[in-house]
C-alpha positions in Angstrom: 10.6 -64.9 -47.1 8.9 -62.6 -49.4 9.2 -62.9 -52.9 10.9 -60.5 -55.5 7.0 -59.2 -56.4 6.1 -59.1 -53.1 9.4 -56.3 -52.0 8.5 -54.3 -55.2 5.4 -53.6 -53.7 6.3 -52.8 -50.7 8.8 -50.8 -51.9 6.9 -48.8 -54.2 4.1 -48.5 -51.1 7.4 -47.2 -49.9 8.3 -44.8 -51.9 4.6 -43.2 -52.6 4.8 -42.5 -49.0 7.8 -40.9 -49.2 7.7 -39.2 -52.4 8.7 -35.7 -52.6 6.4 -32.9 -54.6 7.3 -30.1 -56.8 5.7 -27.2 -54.3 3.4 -25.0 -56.5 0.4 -22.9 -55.0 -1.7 -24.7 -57.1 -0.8 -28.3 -55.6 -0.2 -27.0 -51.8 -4.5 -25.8 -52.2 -5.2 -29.4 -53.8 -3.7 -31.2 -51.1 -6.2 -33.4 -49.2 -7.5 -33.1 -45.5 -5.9 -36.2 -43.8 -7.9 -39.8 -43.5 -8.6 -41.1 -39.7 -5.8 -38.6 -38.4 -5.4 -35.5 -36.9 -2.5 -34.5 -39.8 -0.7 -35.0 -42.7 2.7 -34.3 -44.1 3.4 -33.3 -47.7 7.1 -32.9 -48.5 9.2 -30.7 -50.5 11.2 -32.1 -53.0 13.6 -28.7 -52.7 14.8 -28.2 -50.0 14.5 -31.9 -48.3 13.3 -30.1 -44.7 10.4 -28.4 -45.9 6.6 -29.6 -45.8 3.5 -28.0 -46.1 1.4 -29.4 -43.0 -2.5 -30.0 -43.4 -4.7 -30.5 -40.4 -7.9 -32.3 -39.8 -9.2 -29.3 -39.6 -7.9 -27.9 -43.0 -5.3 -25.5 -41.8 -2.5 -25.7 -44.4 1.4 -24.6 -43.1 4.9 -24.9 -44.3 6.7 -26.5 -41.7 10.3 -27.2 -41.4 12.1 -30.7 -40.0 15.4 -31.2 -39.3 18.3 -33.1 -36.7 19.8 -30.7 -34.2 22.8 -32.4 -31.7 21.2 -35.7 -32.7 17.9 -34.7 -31.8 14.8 -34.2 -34.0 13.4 -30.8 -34.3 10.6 -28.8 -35.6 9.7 -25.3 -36.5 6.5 -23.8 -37.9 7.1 -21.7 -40.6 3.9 -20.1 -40.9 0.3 -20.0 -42.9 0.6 -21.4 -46.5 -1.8 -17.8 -46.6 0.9 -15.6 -45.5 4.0 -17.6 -46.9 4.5 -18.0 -50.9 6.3 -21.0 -51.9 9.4 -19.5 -52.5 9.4 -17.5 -49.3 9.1 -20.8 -47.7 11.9 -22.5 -49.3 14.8 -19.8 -48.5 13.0 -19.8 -45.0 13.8 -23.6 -44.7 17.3 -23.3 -46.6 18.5 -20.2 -43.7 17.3 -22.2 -40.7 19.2 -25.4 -42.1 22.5 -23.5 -42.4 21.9 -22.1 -38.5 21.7 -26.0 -38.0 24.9 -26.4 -39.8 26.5 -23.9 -38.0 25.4 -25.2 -34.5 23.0 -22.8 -33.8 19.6 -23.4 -32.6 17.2 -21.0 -34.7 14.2 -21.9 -31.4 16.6 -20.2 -29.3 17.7 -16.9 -31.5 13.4 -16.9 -32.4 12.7 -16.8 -28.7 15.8 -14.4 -27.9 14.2 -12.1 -30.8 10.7 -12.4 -28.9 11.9 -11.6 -25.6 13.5 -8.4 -27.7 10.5 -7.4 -29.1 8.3 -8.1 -26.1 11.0 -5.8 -23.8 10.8 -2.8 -26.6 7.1 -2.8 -27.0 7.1 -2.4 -23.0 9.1 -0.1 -22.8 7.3 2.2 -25.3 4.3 1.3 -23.1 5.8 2.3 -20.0 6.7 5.9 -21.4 3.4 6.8 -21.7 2.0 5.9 -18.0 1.4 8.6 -16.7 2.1 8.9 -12.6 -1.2 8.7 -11.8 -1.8 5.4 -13.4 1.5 3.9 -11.1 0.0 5.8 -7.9 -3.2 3.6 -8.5 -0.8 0.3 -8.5 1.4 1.5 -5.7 -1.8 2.1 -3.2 -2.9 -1.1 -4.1 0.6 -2.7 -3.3 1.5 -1.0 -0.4 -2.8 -0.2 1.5 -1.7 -3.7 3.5 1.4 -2.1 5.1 -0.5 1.0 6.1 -2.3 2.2 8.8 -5.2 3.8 8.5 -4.0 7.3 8.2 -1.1 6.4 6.0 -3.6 5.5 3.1 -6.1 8.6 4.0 -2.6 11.0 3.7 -2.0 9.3 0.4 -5.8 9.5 -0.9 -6.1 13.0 -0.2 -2.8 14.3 -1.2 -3.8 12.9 -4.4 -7.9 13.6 -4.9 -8.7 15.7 -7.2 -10.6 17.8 -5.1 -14.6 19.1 -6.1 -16.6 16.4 -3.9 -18.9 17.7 -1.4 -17.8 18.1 2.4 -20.6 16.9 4.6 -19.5 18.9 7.4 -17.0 22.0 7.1 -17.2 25.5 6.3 -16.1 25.0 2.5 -18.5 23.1 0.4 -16.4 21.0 -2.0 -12.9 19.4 -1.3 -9.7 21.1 -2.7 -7.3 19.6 -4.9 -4.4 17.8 -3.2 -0.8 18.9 -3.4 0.0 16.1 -5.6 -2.7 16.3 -7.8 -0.6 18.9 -10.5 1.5 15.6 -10.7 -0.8 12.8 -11.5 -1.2 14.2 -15.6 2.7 14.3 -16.1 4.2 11.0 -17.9 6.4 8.9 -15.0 9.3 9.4 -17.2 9.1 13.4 -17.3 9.2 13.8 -13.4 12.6 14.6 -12.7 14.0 17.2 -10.0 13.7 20.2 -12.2 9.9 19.4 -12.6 9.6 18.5 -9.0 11.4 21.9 -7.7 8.5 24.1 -9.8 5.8 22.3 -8.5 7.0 23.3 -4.9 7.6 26.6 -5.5 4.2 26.8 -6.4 2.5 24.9 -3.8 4.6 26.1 -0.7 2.8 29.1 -1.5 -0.3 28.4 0.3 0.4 25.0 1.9 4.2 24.5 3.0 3.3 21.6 5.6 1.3 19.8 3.5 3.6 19.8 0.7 6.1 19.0 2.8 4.2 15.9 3.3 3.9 15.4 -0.1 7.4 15.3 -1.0 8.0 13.1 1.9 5.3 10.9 0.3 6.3 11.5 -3.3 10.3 10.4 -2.4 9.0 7.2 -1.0 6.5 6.1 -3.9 9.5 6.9 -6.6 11.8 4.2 -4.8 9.3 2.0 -4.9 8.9 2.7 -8.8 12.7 1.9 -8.7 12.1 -1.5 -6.9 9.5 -2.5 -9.7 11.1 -3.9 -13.3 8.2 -2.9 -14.9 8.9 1.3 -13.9 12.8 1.1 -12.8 13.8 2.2 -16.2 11.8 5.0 -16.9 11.5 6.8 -13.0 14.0 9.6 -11.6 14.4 8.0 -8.2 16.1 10.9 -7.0 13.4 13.3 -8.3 12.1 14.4 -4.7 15.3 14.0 -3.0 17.0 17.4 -4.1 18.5 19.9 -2.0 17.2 22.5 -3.5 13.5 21.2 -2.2 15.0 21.9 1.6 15.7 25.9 0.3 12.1 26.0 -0.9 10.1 24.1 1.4 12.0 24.9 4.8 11.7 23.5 7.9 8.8 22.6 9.8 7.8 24.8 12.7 8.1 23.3 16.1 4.4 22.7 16.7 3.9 24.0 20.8 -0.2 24.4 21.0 -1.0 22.5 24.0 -3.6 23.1 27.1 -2.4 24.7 29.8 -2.7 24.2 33.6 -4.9 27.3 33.5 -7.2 25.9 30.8 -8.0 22.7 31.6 -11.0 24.2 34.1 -12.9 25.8 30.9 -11.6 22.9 28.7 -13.3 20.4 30.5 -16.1 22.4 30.9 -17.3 22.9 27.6 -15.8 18.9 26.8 -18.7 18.1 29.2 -21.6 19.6 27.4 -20.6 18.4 24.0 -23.8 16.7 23.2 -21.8 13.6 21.6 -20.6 11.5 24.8 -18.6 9.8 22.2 -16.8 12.8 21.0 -17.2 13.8 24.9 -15.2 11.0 26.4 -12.4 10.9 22.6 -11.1 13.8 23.9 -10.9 13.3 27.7 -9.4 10.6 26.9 -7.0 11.8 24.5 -5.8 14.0 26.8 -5.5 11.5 30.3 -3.9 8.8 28.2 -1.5 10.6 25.5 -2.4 8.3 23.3 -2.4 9.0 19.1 -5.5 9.7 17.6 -5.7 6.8 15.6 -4.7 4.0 17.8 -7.3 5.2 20.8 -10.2 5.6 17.7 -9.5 2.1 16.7 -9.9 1.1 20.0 -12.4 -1.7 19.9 -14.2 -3.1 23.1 -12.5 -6.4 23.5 -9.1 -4.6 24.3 -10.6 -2.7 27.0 -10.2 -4.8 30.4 -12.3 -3.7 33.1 -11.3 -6.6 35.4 -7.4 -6.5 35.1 -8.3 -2.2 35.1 -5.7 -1.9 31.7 -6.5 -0.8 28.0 -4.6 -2.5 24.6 -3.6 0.0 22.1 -2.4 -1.1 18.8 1.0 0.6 19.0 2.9 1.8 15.8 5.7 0.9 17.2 5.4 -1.8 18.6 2.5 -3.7 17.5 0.7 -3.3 20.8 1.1 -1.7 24.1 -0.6 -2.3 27.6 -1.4 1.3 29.5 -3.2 1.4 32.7 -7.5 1.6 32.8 -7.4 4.9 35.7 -10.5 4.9 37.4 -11.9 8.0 35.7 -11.1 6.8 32.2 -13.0 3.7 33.0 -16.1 5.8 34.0 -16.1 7.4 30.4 -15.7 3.9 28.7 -18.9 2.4 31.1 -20.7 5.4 30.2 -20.2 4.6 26.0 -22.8 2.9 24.2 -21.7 -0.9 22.9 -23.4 0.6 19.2 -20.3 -2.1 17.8 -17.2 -3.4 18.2 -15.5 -0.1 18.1 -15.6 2.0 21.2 -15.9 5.0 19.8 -18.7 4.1 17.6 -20.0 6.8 14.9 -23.2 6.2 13.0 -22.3 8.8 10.4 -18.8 7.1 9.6 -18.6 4.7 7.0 -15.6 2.8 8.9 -18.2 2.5 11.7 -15.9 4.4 14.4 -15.1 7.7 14.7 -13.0 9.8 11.9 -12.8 13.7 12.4 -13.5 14.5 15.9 -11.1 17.6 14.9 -13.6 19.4 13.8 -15.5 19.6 16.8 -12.5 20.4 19.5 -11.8 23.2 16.5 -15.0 24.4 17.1 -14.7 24.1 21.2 -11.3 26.0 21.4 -12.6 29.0 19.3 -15.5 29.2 21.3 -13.0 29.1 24.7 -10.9 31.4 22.9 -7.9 29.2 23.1 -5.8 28.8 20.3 -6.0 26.0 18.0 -5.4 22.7 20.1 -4.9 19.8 17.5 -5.7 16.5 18.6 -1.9 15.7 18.3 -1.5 18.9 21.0 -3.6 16.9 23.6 -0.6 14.2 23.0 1.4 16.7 23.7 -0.4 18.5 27.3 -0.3 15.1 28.6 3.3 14.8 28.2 3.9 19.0 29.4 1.5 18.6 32.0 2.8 15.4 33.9 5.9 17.7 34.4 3.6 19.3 37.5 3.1 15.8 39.5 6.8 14.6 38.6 6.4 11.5 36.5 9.2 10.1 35.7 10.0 10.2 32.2 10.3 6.6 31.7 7.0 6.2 32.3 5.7 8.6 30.3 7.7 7.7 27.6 6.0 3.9 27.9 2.6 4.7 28.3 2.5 7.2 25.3 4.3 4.7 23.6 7.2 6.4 22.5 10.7 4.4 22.3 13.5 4.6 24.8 15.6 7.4 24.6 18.7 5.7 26.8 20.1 2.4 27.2 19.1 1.6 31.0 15.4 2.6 29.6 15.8 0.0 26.3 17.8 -2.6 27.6 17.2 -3.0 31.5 13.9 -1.2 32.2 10.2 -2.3 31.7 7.5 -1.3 34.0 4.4 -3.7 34.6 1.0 -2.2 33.8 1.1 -2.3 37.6 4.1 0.1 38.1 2.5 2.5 35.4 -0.5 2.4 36.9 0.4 3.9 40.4 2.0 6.9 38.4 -0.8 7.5 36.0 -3.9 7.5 38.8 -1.4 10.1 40.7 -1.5 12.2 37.3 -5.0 11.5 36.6 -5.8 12.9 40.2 -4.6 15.8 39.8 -6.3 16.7 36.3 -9.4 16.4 38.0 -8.4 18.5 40.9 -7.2 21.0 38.4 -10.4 21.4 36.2 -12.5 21.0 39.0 -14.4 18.1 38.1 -17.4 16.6 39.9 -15.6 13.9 40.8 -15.0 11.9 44.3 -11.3 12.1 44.3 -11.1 9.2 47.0 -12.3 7.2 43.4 -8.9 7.9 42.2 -6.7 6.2 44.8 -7.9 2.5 43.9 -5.7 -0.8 43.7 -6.8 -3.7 41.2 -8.7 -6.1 42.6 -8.5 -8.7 40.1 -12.2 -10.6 41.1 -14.3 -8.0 41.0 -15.9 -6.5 37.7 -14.3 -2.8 39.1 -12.6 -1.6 41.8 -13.4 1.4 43.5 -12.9 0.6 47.0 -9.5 -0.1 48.3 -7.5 2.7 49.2 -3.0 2.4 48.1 -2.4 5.6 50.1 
């Protein structure tokens, strides 16, 4: 039992401990740095919650201490450098009466930061301009594109003035959308849209077509992102005035004729470039898109099981049939990489712009300007002459069924197509004359051999 001296110590021990200071400046900077801890606590004598925190370090700052719902809480104040003492005191005395009114002054301090935090990005956001949310959106989106869907989006964009390494006109114009990429995102509205279409549906209505088709879909995805939704005019690029300006598209109907295709081939055959060479014959006997036969790669190429894989936009992939003339041109390819159509001068490694030279071939024929799209299109006009059915010209050009017997009930083997296409391929070559056995034409699959140019169907 301890005696009567022995509690007044302990008391007093007590009560230096606890003992509450007078705040002045002067005591707060004679306060010492804490003994074998990391902090010490000096309390206020007025009000009862407030203490001036000093660190091991020496950092000095009024804190305040309190009971909230039964539970202990604590808020920093601030720097005894930034806080005078009587700052510091009404500080302590206004959070105890939030206390006492059952409000919880770390909530209402974080609702007030989340407040600020929301206004300062918002000011932010009003002065990106669009090209700064272009950047983000191509980064975003570049892994659901193709491959042409980022070059359209690249070069509608550039800002033209880099040197062309093969065309007429030595540097690169501006895009259609470049006038745009200066303006703020919150200043493109419809009225702004509208004048720059007027303007550039002066010289180059299809392409800014595209570009409004391109613009309307990279504004909803502004509105998609919190970070742009409140300062973009999703409907910017959606008025109907844009229609009276821009118009409609012509019905493109360039395409090679049964007449032409003996002066086509022709001069396709003395391009120096095989690769180029066999692009376009190919192009032409398959109706495949321009992208999805230059991204052919040699692994989806089966000589054995005579059929060729093409990455489909549609659907993923599609199987057409390997006709014994298109598998001469792929034999006859240098394996330069993975890519069939392999080009040295391409940074992608395959090839990019064969355009340029079927430009140059049709001038030199005198035929009108054939796009590569247009040899799409003669394979489709021109199958009309041997009577393929529609269905399968529809499937091996990829295109989706029109009618429900066709989507729902219908799908030829690679097999099936194949006995259609050799019937159409036979008949291009009879029709531009080429020097080639047409006995070579009317093979079957003979699934053991490397290639099959033996057995006769007919």
């Amino acid at each position: 039992m301890l005696t009567l001296l022995a509690y007044k110590r302990a008391y007093r021990m007590r009560f230096k401990i606890m003992t509450r200071i007078r705040f002045t400046k002067d005591r707060i900077e004679k306060f010492p740095l804490p003994l074998e801890k990391t902090q010490e606590f000096y309390w206020a004598e007025d009000p009862r919650h407030l203490a001036v925190r000093v660190s091991a370090g020496g950092k000095k700052s009024f804190i305040f201490q309190s009971r909230f719902r039964g539970k202990a809480i604590r808020i920093t104040i601030g720097s005894v450098t930034d806080w005078t003492v009587a700052q510091a005191q009404e500080k302590a005395r206004s959070l105890q009466c939030m206390l006492d009114d059952d409000i919880d002054p770390r909530k209402v301090r974080q609702q007030k930061r989340e407040q600020e935090l929301l206004i300062e990005q918002l000011e932010r956001a009003n002065q990106l301009v669009v090209a700064e949310v272009w950047k983000d959106y191509i980064k975003q989106r570049t892994p659901h594109w193709s491959e042409l869907q980022l070059r359209d989006h690249l070069s509608l964009a550039q800002a033209g003035g880099e040197r062309r390494s093969r065309s007429k006109e030595k540097y690169t114009i501006a895009g259609p959308l470049f006038s745009l990429m200066g303006m703020k995102l919150k200043d493109l509205n419809d009225d702004q849209v509208l004048e720059w279409a007027k303007l550039e549906a002066q010289s180059r209505a299809g392409r800014t077509r595209l570009g409004v088709r391109v613009l309307k879909a990279f504004l909803r995805w502004c509105a998609s992102e919190p970070k742009y939704r409140d300062i973009v005019h999703v409907n910017a690029a959606s008025s109907g005035r844009l229609r009276d300006v821009l118009g409609k598209p012509e019905r493109k109907t360039t395409l090679l004729e049964k007449g032409q295709l003996t002066s086509w081939f022709k001069e396709v055959l003395q391009l120096p470039n095989t690769v180029v060479s066999s692009y376009l014959q190919i192009l032409l006997l398959t109706g495949a898109r321009r992208n999805e036969l230059a991204s052919l790669i040699w692994e989806d190429v089966d000589f054995r099981w005579q059929k060729i894989c093409l990455r489909d936009k549609v659907e993923d992939m599609r199987e057409i049939p390997l006709t014994p003339y298109v598998a001469m041109l792929l034999k006859g390819l240098p394996r330069g990489s993975d890519w069939v159509f392999y080009s040295e001068r391409s940074a992608s490694g395959k090839l990019v712009s064969p355009n340029i030279t079927h430009d140059a071939l049709c001038e030199k024929i005198g035929l009108p300007k054939i796009t590569l799209q247009g040899l799409r299109r003669s394979f489709a006009t021109l199958s009309d002459w041997v009577d393929l059915p529609q269905g399968v010209v529809a499937q091996i050009m990829g295109h989706k069924p029109s009618a429900t017997a066709e989507k729902y009930y219908k799908f030829r083997s690679v097999d099936i197509l194949r006995r259609h296409h050799i019937r159409f391929e036979r008949w291009i070559i009879e029709q531009a004359e080429l020097d080639y056995p047409i006995e070579k034409t009317l093979v079957t699959r003979q699934p053991l051999a490397e290639s099959a140019h033996d057995s006769v169907v007919m």
